[in-house]
N, C-alpha and C positions, 0 to 999 in steps of 0.2 A: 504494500500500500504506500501510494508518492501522496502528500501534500501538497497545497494550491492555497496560495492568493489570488485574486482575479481583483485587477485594477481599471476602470473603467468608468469615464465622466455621465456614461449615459446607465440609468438604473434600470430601463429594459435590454441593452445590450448581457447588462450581468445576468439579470435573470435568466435569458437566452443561453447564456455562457455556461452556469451552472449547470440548468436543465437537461444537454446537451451531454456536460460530461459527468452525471449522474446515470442517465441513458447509454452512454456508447464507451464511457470510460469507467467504469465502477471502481477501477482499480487506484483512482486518484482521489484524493478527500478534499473539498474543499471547506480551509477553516474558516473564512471570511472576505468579505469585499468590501471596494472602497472606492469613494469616487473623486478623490483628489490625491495627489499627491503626498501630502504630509499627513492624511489618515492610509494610506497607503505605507506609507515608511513606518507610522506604530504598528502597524500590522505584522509585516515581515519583521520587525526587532524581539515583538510578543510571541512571532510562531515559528519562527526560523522554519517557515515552508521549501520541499525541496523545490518547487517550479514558480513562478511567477505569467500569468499572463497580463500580457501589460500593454494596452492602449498608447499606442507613439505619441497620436495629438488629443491635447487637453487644453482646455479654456486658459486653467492657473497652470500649465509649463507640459514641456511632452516628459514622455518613458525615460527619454535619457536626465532627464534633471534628477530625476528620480535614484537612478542608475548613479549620476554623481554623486550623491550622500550616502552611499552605501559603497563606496571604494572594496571593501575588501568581503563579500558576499560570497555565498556559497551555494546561492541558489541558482538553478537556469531561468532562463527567458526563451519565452515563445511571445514574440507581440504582434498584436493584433491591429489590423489596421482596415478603416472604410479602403476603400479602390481607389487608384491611382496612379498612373501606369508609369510616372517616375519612381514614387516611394516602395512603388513593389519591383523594380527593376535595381535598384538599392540594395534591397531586403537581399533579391537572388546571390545578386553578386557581390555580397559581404558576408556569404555561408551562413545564415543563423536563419532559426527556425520563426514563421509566420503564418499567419491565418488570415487571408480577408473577409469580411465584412460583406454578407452575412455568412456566417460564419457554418460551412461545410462537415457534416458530420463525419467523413472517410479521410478529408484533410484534415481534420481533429484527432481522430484515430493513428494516422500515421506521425504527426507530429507528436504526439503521446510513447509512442510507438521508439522514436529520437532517443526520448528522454532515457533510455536503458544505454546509448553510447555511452564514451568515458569523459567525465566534465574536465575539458580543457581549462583548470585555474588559471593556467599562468598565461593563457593566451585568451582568454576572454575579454580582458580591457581594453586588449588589440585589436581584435574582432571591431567590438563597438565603438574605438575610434574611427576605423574604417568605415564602417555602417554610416557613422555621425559626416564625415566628410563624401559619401557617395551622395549622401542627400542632401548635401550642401552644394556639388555641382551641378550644371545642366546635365551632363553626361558624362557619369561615372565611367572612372579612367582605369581601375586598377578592381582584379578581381579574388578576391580571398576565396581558398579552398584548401578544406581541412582532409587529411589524407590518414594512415596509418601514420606514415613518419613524421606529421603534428600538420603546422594552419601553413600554407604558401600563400603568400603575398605578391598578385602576377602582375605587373604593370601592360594594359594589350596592347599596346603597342610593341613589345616583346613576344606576346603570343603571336605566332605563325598561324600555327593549324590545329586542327584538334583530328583525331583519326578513332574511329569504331574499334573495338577489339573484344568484341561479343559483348558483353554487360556491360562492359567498363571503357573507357575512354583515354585517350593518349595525346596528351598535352605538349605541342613541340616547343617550344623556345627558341628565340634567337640565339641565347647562347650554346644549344646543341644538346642541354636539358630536355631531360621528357620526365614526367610526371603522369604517374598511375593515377588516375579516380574511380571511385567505386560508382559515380555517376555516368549515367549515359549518354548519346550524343544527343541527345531532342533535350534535354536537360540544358545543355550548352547554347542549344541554340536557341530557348528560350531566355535562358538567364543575357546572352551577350550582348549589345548594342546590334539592332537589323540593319543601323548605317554603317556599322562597319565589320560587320561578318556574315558570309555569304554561305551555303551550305550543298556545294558544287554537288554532291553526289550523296547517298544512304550512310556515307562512309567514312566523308570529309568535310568537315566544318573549316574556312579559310578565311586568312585579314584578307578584305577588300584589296586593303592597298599597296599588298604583297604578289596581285597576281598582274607579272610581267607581260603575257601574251597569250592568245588561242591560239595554241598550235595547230588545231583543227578541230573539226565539228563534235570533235569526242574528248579533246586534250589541252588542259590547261596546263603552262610552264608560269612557278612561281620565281621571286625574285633571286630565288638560292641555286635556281634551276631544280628542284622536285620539279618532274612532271607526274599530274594526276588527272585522271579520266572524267570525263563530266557524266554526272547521270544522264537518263533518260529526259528529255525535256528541261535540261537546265539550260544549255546553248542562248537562246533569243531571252529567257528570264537574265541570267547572267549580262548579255549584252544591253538591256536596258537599265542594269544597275550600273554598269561600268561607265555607263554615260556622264 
């Protein structure tokens, strides 16, 4: 059995929130909710919950104010957020766990589901500086991904390509680094900016600004000279992004 604070400025949202994971998470207790920030922080000091769900925007300050008065926490965070398709393009590509708004009972299950990985301590505050400065840009530059051998930090304009490898995904680097994910390729190419990653083939997720030439109707040559094959029907989609 995990414990839960649920933080959240709106009081039918909580309700919702509870209901939900009384229903489809039994295995999570929830001790109490709060709808501001500073009865939010007695809560967690009073119940040292292992989870927190936690509302980003608030009237009186978001999730991360919150997050700053509590530097050295033990809890995780799953937060929740209305739609948005900057703040959720943030969320992807800063690896932490979210829910939008109205809030999905099978993405609440699998986000639940998270909370059995291993709580990265010492790289959490890192995370959320990250998170805090993706959602501070128009278009978030750099992409955190947590691995078996701890959290990477990718600047994309480093990332080359990303290549299929049945479940898991292969992450190139300009500096001739690859990096295992346990994530898969529709993952990537949900999470990555669509201005600037293209998804040539079932196979291969590629920077835009990496690909030197169409060798021909089936073959793309990138800047390093990888040549790679274009799927079925990517040809004329490709050429009107290239534009």
């Amino acid at each position: 059995m995990k414990t839960a604070i649920l933080i959240d400025d709106e009081s039918d949202a909580l309700l919702v929130a509870k209901e939900l994971l009384d229903t489809y998470c039994p295995d999570i207790q929830v001790l109490g909710t709060a709808q501001n920030i500073a009865d939010g922080i007695e809560l967690i000091q009073e119940h040292a919950p292992d989870v927190v769900f936690l509302d980003i925007s608030m009237p009186n300050g978001s999730g991360f104010d919150l997050l700053k008065q509590l530097p050295n926490r033990t809890f995780q965070v799953i937060f929740v957020t209305a739609y948005n398709q900057h703040a959720v393009q943030a969320l992807r590509m800063s690896a932490v766990d979210y829910l939008l708004k109205p809030i999905d009972p099978d993405e609440l299950m699998e986000a639940v589901k998270r909370l059995d990985q291993i709580f990265l301590s010492g790289q959490q505050e890192l995370i959320m500086k990250q998170l805090q400065q993706n959602l501070e840009q128009p278009t978030a530059r750099r992409l955190t991904l947590t691995t078996t051998e701890g959290v990477h930090f990718i600047e994309l304009e480093d990332l080359i390509r990303i290549e299929a490898d049945r479940n898991y995904s292969r992450l190139i680097l300009a500096s001739g680094e690859v990096i295992v994910s346990a994530r898969n390729l529709g993952h990537f190419q949900k999470t990555l900016p669509e201005s600037l990653f293209f998804r040539v083939s079932q196979s291969q997720l590629v920077q835009l600004a990496l690909i030197k030439r169409m060798v021909n109707s089936q073959t793309v040559e990138l800047k390093d000279g990888t040549q790679l094959r274009l799927g079925k029907g990517m040809k004329q989609s490709l050429l009107e992004r290239m534009k």
